[in-house]
N, C-alpha and C positions, 0 to 999 in steps of 0.2 A: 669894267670887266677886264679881265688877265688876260693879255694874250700870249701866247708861247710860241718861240722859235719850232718851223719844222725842218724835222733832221729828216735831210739830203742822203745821209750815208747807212748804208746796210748795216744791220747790228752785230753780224761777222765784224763787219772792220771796226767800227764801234769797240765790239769786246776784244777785238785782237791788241787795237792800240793802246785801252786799258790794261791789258794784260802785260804789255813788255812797257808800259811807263811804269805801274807798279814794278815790276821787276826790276826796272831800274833803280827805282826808288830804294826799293831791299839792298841792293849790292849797293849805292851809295852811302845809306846809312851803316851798311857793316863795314864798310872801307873807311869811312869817317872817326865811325869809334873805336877802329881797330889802332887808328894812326895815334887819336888822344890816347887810346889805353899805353903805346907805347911811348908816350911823348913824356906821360903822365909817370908809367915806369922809370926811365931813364932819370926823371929831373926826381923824382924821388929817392933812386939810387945815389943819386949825387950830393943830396942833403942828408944824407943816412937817415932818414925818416920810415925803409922798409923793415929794419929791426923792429922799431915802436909798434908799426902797426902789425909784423907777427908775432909779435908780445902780447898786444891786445886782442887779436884774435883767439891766440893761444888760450889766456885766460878765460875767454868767452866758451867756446870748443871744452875745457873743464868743467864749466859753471854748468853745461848745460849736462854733461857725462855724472855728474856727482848727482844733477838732481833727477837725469831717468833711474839712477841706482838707487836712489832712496824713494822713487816710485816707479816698481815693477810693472804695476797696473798699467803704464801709459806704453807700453815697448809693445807691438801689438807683431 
């Protein structure tokens, strides 16, 4: 038979401390990916590899424009 731990603590504090560990959580992951995104930037810029990639976008960004024009139907 399963036995289960019982919780000592009121489910205020229960959810309050879930509340700002998630929180935390949020603001560390967006601090995280904000620092790769700019790290990620920079060493790109330095390899000249950001032309390629708005070159390729670019083409992408057409491909897609040429084919809502040639079907009207889909542009809602």
């Amino acid at each position: 038979m399963a036995q289960f731990e019982r919780v000592f603590k009121p489910l205020k504090e229960i959810m309050i401390n879930n509340f700002f560990g998630g929180l935390a959580w949020a603001v560390g992951a967006t601090v995280g990916l904000a620092i790769i995104a700019i790290l990620l930037t920079f060493i790109f810029k330095n390899i000249n590899l950001i032309p390629f990639v708005g070159k390729f976008i670019a083409q992408i960004t057409d491909q897609v424009l040429v084919n809502l024009q040639s079907h009207p139907h889909l542009i809602k």
